[in-house]
N, C-alpha and C positions, 0 to 999 in steps of 0.2 A: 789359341782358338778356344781352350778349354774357360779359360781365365773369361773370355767375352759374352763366350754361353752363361756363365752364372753372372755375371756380371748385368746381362741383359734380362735375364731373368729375376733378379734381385729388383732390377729396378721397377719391373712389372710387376712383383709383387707388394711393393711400395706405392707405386699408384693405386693399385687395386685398393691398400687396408686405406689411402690416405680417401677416397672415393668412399669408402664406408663410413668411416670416421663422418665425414663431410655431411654424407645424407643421412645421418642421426642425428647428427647436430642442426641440421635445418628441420628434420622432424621435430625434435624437442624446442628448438627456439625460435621466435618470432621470425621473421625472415622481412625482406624491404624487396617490392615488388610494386613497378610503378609510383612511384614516392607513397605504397601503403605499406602499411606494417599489419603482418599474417597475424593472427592468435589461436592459437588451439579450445576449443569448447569441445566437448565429449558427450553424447548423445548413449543409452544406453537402450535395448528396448527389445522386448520379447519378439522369438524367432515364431517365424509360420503364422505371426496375427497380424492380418488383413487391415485391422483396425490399425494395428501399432506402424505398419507400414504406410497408410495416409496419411500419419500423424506425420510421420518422417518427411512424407512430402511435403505439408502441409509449412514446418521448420525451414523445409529448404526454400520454398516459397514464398515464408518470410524474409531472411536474410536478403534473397534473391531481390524482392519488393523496396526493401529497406534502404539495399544501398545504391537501385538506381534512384530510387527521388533522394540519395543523400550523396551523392557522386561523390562530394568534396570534402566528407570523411577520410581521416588518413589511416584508420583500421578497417581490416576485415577477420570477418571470422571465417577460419576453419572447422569445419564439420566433422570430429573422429568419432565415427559411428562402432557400438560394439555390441551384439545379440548375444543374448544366454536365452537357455531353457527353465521353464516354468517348472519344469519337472522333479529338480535335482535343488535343495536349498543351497543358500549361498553364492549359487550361479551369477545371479546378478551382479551380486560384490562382488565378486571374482570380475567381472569384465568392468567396474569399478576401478577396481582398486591397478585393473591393466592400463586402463586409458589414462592413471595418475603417473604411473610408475614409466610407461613406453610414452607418453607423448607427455608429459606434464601440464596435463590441459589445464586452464583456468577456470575453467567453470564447467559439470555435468548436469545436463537434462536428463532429467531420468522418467519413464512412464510406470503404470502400475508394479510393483514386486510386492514380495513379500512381508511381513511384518519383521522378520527378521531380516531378511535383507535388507530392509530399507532402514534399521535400527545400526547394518553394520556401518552400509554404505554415510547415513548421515556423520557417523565417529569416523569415518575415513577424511570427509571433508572436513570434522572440526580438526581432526590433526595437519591435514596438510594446508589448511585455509583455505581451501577450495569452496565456490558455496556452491550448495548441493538444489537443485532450481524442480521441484516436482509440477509436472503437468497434467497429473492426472491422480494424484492423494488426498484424498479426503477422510485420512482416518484422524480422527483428536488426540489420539494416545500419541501421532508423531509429535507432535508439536512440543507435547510435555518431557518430549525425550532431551535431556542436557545437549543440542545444537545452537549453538548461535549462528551457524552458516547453512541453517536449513532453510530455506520460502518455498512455499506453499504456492503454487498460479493457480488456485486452485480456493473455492469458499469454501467455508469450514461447514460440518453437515451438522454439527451441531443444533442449530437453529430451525432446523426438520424436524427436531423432539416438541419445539413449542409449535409446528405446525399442526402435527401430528394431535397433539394436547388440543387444539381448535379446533379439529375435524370432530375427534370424540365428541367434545363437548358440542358443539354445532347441532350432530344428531341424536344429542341424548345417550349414548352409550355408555354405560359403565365399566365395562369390562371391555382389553382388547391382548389380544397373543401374537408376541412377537418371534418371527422367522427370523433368523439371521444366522450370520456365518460368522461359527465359532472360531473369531480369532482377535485379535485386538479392536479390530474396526469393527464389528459386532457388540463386543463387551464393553465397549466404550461407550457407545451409543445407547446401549438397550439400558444401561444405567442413568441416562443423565433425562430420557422419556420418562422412566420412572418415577422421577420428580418431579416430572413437567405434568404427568398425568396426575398423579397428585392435587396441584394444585387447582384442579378441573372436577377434583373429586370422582376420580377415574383409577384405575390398577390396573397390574397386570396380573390374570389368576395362573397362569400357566408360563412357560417358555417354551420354544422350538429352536434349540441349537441345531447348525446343521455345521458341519465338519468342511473344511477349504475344499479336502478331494472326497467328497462323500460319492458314493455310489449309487443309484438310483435306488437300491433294493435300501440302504440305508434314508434316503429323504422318503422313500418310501410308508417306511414303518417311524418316522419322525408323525407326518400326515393323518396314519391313522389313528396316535394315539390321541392326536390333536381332534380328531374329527369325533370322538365319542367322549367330547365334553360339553358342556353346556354355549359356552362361549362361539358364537359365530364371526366374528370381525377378526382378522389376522390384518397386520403387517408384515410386510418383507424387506429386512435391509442386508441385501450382498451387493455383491459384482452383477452384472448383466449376463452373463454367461452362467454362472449359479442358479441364478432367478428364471430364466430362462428354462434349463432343465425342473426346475422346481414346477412352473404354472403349467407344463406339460402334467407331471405327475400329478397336480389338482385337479386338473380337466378330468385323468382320468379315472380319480377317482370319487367323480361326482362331486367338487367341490367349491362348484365355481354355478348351481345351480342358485335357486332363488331363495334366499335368508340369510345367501352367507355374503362378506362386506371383506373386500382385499382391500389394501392399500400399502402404495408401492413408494421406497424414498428416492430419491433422481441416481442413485447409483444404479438401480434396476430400469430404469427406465428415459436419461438422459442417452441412452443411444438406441432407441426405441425403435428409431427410422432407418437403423442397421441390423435390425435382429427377423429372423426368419419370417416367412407368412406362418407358418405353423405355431409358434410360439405367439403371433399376435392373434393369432385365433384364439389359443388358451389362455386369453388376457382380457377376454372378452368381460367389460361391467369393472375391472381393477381402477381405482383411482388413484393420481399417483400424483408427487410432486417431482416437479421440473425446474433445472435452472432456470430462470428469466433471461433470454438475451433480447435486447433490441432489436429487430428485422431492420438491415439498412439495406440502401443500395449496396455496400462495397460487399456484403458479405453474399451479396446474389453474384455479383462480377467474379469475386472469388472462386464462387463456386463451381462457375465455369471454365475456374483454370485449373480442377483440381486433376491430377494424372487421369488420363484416358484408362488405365488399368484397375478404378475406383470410381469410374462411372457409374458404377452400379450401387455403392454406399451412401448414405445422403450424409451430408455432412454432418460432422457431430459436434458436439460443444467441448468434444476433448482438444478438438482439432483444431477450435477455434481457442481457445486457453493455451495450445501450444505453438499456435501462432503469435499471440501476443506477450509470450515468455521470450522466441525469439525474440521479436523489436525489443524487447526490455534488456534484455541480455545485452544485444550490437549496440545501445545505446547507452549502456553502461560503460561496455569497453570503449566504448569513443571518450566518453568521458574523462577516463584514466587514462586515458591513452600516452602520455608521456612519463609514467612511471617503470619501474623496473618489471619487465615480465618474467622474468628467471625465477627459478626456485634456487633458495639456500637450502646446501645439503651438512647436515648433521658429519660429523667425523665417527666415523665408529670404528672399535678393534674387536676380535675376538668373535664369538659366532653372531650371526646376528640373520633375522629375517627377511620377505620382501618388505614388511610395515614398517622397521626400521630404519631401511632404504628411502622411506620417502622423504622429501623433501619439505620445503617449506614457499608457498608461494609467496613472492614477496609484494603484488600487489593486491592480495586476497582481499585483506581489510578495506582499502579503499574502494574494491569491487564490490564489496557488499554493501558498503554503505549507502555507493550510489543506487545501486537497486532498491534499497529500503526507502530511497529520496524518490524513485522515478514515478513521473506520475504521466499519462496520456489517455488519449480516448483508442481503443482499440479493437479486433470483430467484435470481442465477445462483448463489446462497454467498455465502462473506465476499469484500465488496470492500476490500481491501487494497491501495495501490498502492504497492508496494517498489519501490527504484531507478528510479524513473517509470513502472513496469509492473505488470499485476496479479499478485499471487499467487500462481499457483495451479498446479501441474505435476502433478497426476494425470489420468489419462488411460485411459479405457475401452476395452478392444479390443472388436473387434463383427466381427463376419461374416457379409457381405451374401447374403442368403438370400430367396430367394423375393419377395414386395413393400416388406422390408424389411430388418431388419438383428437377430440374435441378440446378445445378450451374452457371450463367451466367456472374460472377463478381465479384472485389471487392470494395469496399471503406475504406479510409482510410486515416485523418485527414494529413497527408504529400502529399501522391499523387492524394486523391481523387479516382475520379474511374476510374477501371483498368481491363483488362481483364482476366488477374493473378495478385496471391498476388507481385509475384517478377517484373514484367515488369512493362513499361511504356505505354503500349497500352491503350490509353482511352476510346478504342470502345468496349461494349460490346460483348458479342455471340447470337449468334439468339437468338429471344423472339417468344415463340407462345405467343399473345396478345388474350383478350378474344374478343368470335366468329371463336375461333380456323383458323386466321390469322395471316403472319406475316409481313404485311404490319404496318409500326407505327401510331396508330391514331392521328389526326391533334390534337386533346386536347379539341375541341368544338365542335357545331351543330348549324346547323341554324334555328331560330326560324322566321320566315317569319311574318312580319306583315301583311299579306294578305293568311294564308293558308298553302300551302306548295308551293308556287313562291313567289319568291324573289321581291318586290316591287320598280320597281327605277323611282325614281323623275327625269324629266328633265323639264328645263325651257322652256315658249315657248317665242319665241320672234323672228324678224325678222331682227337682226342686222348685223351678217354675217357668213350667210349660208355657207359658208366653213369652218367654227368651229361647227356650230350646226344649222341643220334644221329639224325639227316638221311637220309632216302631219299628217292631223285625214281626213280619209274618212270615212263620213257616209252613204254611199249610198246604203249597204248590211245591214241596219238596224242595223247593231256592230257597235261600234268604232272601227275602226283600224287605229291603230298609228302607223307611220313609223319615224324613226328617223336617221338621215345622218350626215355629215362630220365628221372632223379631231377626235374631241372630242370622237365621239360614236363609229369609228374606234379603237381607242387607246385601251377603255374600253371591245370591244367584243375580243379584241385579248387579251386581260387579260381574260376574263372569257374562254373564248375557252382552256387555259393551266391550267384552275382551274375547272375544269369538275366536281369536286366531289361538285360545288357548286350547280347544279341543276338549274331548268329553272328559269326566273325571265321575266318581263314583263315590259314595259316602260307606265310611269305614266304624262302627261303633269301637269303644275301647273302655274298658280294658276287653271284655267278652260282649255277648249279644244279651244277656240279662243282669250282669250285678251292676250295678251302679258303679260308676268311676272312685276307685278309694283316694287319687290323687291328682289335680290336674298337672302339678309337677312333674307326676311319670308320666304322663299326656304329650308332655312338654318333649320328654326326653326322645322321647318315640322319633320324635322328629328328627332331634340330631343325630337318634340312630339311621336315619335317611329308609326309617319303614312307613312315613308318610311324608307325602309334597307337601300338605296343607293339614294345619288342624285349624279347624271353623267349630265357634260357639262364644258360650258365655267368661271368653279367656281374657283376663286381669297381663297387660302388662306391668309387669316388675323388672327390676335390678337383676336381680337376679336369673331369670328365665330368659334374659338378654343376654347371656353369657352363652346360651345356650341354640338360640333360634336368633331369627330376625322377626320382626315384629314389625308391622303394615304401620301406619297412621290411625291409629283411636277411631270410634264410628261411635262411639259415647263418651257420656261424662262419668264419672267413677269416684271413688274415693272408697274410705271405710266409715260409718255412721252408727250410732248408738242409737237402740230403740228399747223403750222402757215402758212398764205399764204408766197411765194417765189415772189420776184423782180429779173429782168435779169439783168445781166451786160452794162449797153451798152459798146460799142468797140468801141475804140478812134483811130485815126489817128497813135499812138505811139505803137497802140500792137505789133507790129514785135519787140519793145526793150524788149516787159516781158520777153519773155523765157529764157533770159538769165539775173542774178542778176545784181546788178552795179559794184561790184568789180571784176565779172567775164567777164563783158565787158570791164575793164580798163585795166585786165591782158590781154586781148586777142591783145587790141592794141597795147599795149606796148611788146607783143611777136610778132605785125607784123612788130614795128620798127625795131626791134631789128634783127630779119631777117635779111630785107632790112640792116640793117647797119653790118650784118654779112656778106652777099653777095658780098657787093661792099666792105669790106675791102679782101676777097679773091679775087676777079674779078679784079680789076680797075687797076690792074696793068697789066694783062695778057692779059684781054677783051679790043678789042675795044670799042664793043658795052656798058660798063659800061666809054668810055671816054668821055671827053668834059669837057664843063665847070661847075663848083661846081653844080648849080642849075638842069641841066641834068642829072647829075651824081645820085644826089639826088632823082631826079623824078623817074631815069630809076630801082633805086631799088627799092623803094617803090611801084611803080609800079609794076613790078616784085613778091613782095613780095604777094601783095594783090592779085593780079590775079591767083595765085595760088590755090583760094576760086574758083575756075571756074577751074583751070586746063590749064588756057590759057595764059601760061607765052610763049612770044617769042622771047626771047636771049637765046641766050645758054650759058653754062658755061662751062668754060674748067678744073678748079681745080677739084683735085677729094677730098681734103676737100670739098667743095662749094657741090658737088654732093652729099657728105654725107651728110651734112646737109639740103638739099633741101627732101633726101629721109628720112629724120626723123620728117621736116615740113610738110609732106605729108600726113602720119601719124596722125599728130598731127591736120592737118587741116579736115580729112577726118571725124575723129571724132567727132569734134566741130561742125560742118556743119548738120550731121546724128543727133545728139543732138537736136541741134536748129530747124531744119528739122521736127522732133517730134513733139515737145514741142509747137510750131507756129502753128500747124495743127490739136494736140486736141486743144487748143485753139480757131482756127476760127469756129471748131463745133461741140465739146460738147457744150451745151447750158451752160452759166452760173448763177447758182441758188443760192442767198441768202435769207436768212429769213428777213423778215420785221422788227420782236421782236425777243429776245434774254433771255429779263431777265422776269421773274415771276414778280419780284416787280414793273417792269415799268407799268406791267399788273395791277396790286393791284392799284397802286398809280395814276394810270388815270381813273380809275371805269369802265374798260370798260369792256364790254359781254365776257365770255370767255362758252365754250360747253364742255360737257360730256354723257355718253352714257348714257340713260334712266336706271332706276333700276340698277346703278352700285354704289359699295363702294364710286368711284373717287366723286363724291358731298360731302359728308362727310368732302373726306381727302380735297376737296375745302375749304369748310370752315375751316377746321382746320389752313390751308395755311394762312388765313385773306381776300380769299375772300367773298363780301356779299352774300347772300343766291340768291339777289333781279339780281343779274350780272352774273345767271349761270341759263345756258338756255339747256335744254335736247334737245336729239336728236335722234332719234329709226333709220335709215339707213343711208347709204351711200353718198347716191344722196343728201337726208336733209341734211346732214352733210355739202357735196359741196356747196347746195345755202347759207348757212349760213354763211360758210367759204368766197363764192364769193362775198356778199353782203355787210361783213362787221360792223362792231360793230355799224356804225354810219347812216347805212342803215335797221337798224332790224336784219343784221346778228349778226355773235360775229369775235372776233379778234384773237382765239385761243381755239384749241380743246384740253382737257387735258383726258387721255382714256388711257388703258394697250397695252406695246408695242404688241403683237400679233393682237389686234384688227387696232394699226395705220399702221403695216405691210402691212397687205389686202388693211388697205383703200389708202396707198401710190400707191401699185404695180398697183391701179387702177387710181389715180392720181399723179402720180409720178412728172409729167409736172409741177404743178400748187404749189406743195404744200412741204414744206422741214421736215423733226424732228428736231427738235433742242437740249430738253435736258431732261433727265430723270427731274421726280419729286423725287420720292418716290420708292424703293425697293422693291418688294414685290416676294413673294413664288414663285407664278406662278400656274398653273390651277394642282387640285386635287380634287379625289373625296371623298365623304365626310359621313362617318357612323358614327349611335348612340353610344355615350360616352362610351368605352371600350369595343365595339366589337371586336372581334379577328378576324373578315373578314379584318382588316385595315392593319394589316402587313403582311398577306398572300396577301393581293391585292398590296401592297407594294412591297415586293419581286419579285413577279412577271412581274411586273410594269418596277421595275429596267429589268429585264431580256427582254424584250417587245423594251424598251430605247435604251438598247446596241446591240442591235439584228438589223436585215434586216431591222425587219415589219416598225419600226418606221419612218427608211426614204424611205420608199417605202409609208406610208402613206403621212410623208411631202410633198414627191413629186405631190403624188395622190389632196393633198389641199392644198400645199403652193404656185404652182407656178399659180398663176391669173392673171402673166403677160403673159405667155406662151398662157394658153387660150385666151386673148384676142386677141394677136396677131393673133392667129390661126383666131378669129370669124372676125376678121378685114381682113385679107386675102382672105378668104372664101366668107366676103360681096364684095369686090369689084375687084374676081378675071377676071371681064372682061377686067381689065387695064392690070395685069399681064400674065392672062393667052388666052384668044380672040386677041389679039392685036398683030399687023404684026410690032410696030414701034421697034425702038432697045432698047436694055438693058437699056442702059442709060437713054432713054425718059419714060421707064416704070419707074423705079425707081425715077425720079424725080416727076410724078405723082402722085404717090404713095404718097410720101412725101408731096406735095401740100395736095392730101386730109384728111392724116394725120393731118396737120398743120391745116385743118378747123375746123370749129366746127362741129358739129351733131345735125343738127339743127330739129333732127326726135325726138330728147333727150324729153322728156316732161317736163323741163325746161325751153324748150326756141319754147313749141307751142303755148304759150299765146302771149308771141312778136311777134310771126310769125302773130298771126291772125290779133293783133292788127295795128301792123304794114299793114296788105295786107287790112284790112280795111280803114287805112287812105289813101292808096295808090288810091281803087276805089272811096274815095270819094273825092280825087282830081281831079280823070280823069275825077268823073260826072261834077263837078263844070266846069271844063275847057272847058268842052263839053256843057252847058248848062243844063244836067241833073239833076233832083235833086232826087237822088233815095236815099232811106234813108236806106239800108241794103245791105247786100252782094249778090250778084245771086246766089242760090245754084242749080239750075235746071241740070248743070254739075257735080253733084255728089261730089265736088273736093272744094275745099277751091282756091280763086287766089292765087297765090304766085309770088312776085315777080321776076322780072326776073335776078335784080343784088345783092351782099348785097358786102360795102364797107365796108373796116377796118376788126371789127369784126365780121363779117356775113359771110355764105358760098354763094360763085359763083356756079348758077345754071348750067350754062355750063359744059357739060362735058370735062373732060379733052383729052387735044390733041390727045394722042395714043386712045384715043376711035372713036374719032371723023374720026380718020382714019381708023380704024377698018371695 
């Protein structure tokens, strides 16, 4: 009895282990079931996500779909599903490396993890030849990770940096800040736009890392550092779920109002149609790009099959990408379907791990191949998987509006962007932009060093007030600074068409009275960011480029040599210049020739050409020449002779009108040369040469090879004259070297005395000048041009270039007793005129030291001669004496003739 008990027991425990045994081994190995053969495929996918759970259906509704329209397939796939938590790293791979190890699946679908998760799991499938199938990856860094059994169902986001690069460029911005979530699939991306923006002539000035599990209080303070810099346009490239909490925290912290520019890449917003009302509210004006899928019938019938428990989700493009990973999968395994499905297992002794335990699938290789080969039309489009990734780089732009999202565009690595997929139109369609506008924001904002007005530096100095003049009045116990000429013209007519810059206020420097010692610390001021703007008579250089940014030029500029002028004197022989030597040789030699044309018509028929040789000869030449008067008096009877006398005519009437010209600007245009010519004469005789106080030109002096000890500054116009008048070898200097618009002024005002000779040096010309990558520099630029080409500009030239015109006018005005009082004629005024003209000015304060000194030795001749000995001037007449004559160069006190008749 006892013997039967264990007996019967033994053999029920022998059933039992052979039962287990059995259902392991038909877990792990294909099994034959209705003449199909099972295969195990492994499915991985985050627990409690909604999304990852339609995906699930969506897989089963593939295969489902698959194998009835393909009944007579002799595989099927088995579905080993296995959920981890997002919470915990390595999760994933952990339910990985279970579905290799407990079912030896042939191939796993995996959805979003981690960067390391998905680094471990892809070296799980290179070991066991499994290929590893992602349906929801799009980071670039996987791809570069040593897998050859990794595919991608999934396009590469790559080619979002060159959309992104089009967009910029599209609306002009310069600058844009990118959001992203600091982990591979961030850093990957945020490097490869860098380049792309690059070649749009676009950067990035800033980044906004945000952390996988950041906290709000952390995106938080990401935000705000972001939000108090100049740059208005961000980008956002995370997950949907990141991005999501992100545009919440923008809304609320004002930043989604009018001037600032989102833009979102399809990771944030290809599940758009799944994400909360609340989060599409704070998305209000975002523009973003979209995968492209095709809208077909089958994907609407789909849609309708999707679980009744996701009715509420609209479908996603993940879901459609992992629906046609399924077909590509069953379709592969059918393919191979008569190869080995077993794994080879390694022999191992001594300690060893689960990764050691795995196996080796024996039909890995040819499953992957096939996948690399399969090609179909499927929802999402054609699945193609090129270099282990899908297809497909066109991308939809859309702008999130109201509970959803408009269409506005496309892009697409041939055309770029396009306002349909099929045309050539590169303009997009309307954008409501966020602050429900749809005017385009500039892409920046102005952060004012002084508040909310714009701070702008101008120099003070007193060189030539028709480029720039400085008043400060204190007498209302304010400053009030008033600023004038050509320069501050140009400038307020550029801000006047850039209104959206807001007020700004004018700042003298270095103080409210000395003159600027340098416009280089002018310069600097800037980059010390204690002014936005420095406006005036500011010389782009090399140098000060290092420093600032620098507008588009609004003049022409250089460096020019200006030297005293020597007259011509005028010789006995000036009636020969006007005409060359060889053209005075032809002339005579066409009067002989006349003459000896004349008389061989004439001399037979004319009396008056007879006589003897010598008469003969006289009376044509005669004849010939007198005709330079008109007052030939023979007459000729040939009517050749007539011809050609009326062709001399002609010919003489012209030469005469010519010379006539030429001999009469001559006797009074003045003739003006320069004294020096060459710079090196200059160098190589040491002698003084001048430049404007606080100008570059010292610098470029010295660089020239003159010494520091032979350059003598000069702060006005009038200094400049005595300096110029004086002479190098009288305390003056021999040569002013200063930027052409400053010797312009000083000519139009001594034009008389003083010639240009020869540029120095080249330079930009006058621009104004903002801190290092401001964006006010090419909107002021632009505009700048538009300013240039426009009216304003010579209507300002006019306004401060002509200083000849005004003098003339004050010169008129002084002494219109002569012209306008006066009964003598035209002519006696105008010679008047000219005489006073031609004097000096001797009211000039130049020349009232010699006056004094002079009328001082005057009276103390007349005491001596008279016996007096007074030792000072009589002032009891209120009046200085003044002489009564001054020779040479002095002015005649007497008034001129037409007054004196007056």
């Amino acid at each position: 009895m006892k013997v039967s008990v264990w007996t019967g027991l033994s053999v029920w425990l022998l059933i039992m282990l052979s039962w287990f045994v059995i259902a392991d081994i038909a877990a792990v190995h294909p099994t034959v079931k209705n003449n199909t053969l099972s295969v195990n495929i492994g499915m991985i996918y985050e627990e409690d996500n909604k999304i990852e759970k339609m995906v699930l259906n969506c897989i089963k509704l593939a295969l489902s779909d698959f194998y009835n329209s393909n009944g007579h397939y002799k595989t099927r796939i088995v579905l080993k599903t296995r959920v981890y938590s997002k919470n915990n790293t390595l999760n994933a791979a952990a339910a990985a490396l279970y579905l290799l190890k407990h079912y030896e699946v042939k191939a796993i679908l995996m959805g979003p993890t981690s960067s390391i998760d998905a680094a471990f799991i892809i070296n799980l499938g290179e070991k066991a030849r499994v290929p590893i199938i992602s349906y929801s990856a799009t980071n670039p860094l996987l791809s570069s990770i040593q897998g050859s059994y990794y595919i991608r169902a999934t396009p590469d986001v790559l080619p979002q940096a060159k959309a992104i690069a089009a967009l910029v460029q599209a609306f002009r911005w310069r600058e844009i800040v990118p959001l992203y979530v600091d982990n591979d699939y961030g850093a990957g991306f945020i490097s490869y736009l860098a380049d792309s923006l690059a070649e749009v002539y676009a950067r990035i000035p800033y980044h906004g890392p945000i952390p996988v599990f950041a906290t709000d209080d952390q995106i938080r303070h990401q935000l705000n550092k972001l939000k108090n810099t100049s740059t208005t346009v961000f980008m956002v490239h995370m997950t949907s779920d990141l991005a999501s909490r992100l545009f919440l925290i923008v809304k609320d912290l004002q930043m989604l109002e009018e001037g600032y520019v989102w833009i979102a890449t399809s990771g944030a917003t290809d599940e758009l149609g799944l994400l909360d009302h609340s989060v599409i509210e704070s998305m209000q004006g975002v523009i973003s790009l979209q995968t492209y899928v095709t809208q077909t019938e089958n994907q609407k019938k789909f849609d309708n099959r999707i679980d009744p428990g996701f009715r509420d989700l609209k479908l996603s493009i993940t879901g459609l990408w992992a629906y046609d990973a399924a077909c590509a999968l069953a379709r592969a395994v059918e393919a191979v379907g008569g190869s080995n499905f077993g794994f080879r297992k390694e022999k191992l002794s001594g300690n060893f791990t689960d990764l050691d335990t795995l196996g080796i699938s024996y039909m890995g290789p040819k499953l992957l191949k096939t996948l690399l080969n399969t090609s179909f039309i499927g929802l999402a489009g054609k699945f193609s998987v090129l270099n282990r990734q899908l297809d497909s780089s066109t991308y939809k732009i859309i702008n999130v509006i109201g509970s959803g999202s408009r269409d506005i565009g496309f892009w697409t690595p041939n055309k770029g962007i396009t306002k349909t997929l099929n045309s050539s139109n590169s303009v997009l369609k309307a954008i409501i932009w966020p602050g429900d506008t749809t005017i385009t924001p500039k892409g920046w904002a102005i952060l004012p060093a002084s508040g909310n007005q714009l701070k702008v530096g101008i120099p003070v100095k007193a060189f030539y007030e028709e480029l720039l003049k400085v008043t400060v009045d204190k007498s209302t116990g304010s400053l009030n600074i008033k600023a004038s000429g050509f320069c501050i013209d140009v400038f307020e007519a550029v801000m006047e068409k850039l209104q959206y810059l807001g007020p700004y206020n004018y700042f003298p420097y270095p103080d409210y009275v000395v003159p600027t010692d340098s416009y280089d610390n002018l310069i600097y001021q800037v980059f010390l960011q204690k002014f936005d703007i420095v406006v005036g008579d500011i010389t782009i250089t090399a140098n000060r480029s290092l420093y600032v940014d620098f507008t588009l030029p609004y003049t022409e500029s250089g460096v020019t040599m200006v030297v005293p002028a020597r007259n011509e004197r005028r010789n006995a022989w000036v009636f020969l210049m006007p005409l060359k030597t060889d053209l005075w040789v032809a002339s005579l030699c066409a009067f002989i020739f006349i003459a000896f044309s004349i008389w061989v018509l004439e001399h037979r028929i004319n009396d008056e050409f007879r006589g003897p040789p010598l008469h003969q000869a006289g009376t044509s030449l005669f004849y010939s020449f007198s005709m330079l008067v008109f007052a030939q008096r023979e007459n000729v009877f040939s009517n050749l002779a007539r011809f050609v006398i009326i062709i001399w005519f002609f010919v003489v009437f012209v030469l005469t009108q010519s010379y006539t010209a030429s001999l009469s600007s001559m006797l009074t245009v003045q003739q003006l040369q320069p004294i020096v010519t060459d710079v090196q004469d200059l160098i190589h005789k040491g002698v003084y040469v001048g430049y404007q106080e606080g100008s570059f030109v010292k610098e470029l002096l010295k660089q020239k090879g003159f010494q520091e000890t032979k350059l003598v500054p000069y702060i006005t116009a009038e200094t400049l004259d005595e300096l110029l008048a004086k002479g190098s070898a009288n305390g003056g200097i021999s040569a002013v070297f200063d930027e052409i618009p400053y010797m312009k002024l000083f000519l139009a005002k001594y034009s008389s005395k003083y010639v240009m000779v020869q540029p120095l040096y080249k330079a930009e010309g006058f621009g104004f000048a903002f801190p290092k990558g401001s964006p006010l520099a090419s909107d002021v630029s632009r505009e700048l041009l538009n300013v240039i080409e426009g009216d304003d500009m010579t209507r300002m030239e006019k306004k401060w270039g002509l200083s000849l015109l005004i003098f003339t006018a004050t010169f008129l005005y002084e002494y219109r007793q002569i012209w306008l009082y006066s009964d003598a004629s035209i002519w006696r005024k105008a010679k008047d005129l000219t005489d006073v003209f031609l004097q000096r000015d001797m009211e000039f304060h130049t020349f009232r030291r010699n006056i004094m000194q002079q009328s001082t030795r005057n009276v103390r001749s007349d005491n001596k001669s008279s016996g007096c000995e007074c030792e000072g001037i009589n002032t009891d007449s209120g009046s200085s004496p003044r002489p009564s004559n001054f020779t040479d160069d002095r002015v005649s006190t007497q008034p001129p003739n037409s007054l004196q008749t007056a």
